[in-house]
C-alpha positions in Angstrom: 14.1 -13.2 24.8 14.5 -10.3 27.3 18.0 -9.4 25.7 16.3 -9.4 22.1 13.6 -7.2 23.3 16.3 -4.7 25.0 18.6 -4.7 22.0 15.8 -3.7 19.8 14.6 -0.8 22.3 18.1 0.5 22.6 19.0 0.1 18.9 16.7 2.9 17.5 19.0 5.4 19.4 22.0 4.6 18.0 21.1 2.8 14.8 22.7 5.4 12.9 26.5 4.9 14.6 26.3 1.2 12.5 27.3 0.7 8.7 24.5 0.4 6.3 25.6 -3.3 6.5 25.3 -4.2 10.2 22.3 -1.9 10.4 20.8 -4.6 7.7 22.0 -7.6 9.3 20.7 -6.6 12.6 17.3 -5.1 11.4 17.0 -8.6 9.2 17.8 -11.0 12.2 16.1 -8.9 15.2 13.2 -7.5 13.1 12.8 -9.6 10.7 13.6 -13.2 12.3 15.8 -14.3 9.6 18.3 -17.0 10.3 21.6 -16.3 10.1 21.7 -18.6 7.0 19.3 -16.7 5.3 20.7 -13.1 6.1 24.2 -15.2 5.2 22.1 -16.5 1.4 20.9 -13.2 1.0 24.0 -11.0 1.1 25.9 -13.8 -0.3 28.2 -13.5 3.1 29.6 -16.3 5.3 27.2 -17.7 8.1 30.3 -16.5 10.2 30.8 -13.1 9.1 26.7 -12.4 9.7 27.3 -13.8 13.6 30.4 -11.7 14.0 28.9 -8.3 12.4 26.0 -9.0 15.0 28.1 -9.7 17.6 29.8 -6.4 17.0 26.7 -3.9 16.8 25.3 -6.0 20.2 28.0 -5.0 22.4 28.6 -1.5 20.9 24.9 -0.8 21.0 25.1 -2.5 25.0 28.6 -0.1 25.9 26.6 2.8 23.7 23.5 2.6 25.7 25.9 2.0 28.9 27.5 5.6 28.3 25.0 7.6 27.0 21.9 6.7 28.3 19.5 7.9 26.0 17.0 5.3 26.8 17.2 5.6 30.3 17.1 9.6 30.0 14.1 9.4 27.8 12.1 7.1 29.9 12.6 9.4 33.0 11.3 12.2 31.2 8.2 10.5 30.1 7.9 9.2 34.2 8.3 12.7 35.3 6.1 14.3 32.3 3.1 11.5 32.8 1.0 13.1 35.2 1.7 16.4 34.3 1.0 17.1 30.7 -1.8 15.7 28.5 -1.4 12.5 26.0 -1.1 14.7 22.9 1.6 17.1 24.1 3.5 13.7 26.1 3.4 12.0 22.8 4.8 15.2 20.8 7.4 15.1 23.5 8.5 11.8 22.8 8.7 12.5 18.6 11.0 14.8 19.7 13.1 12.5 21.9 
């Protein structure tokens, strides 16, 4: 559950590096809680070839976030911002981010 959680924090950073396909897949099973059946039904794919394309955007997303950090990086802003600005301009911060 902890993975799912991560992979869907991480994902909105790099979300755009992914075809419009796998962004569907992944968005449909992480977001959505389809089965991989359905997503498989509802694309008219192979149960297989919705389990590989997932497979694929988890690790690149994982070796993405690995890299580049953007995550990281904007959660250490926010920590080092917290105290020192007030919620309105800390929230326009992270829009920005």
């Amino acid at each position: 559950m902890k993975k799912n959680i991560y992979l869907n924090e991480i994902y909105v950073y790099y979300k755009d590096l992914f075809t419009s396909k796998q962004q569907m897949y992944f968005e449909d099973y992480y977001l959505n809680d389809l089965s991989l059946s359905e997503i498989a039904e509802n694309y008219n794919i192979s149960r297989n070839a919705v389990h590989n394309q997932l497979k694929i955007v988890e690790e690149k997303v994982l070796e993405y976030e690995k890299i580049l950090g953007l995550k990281k990086k904007k959660e250490d802003i926010n920590a080092l911002l917290k105290d020192r600005v007030d919620s309105d301009t800390l929230e326009k911060i992270n829009d920005i981010l």
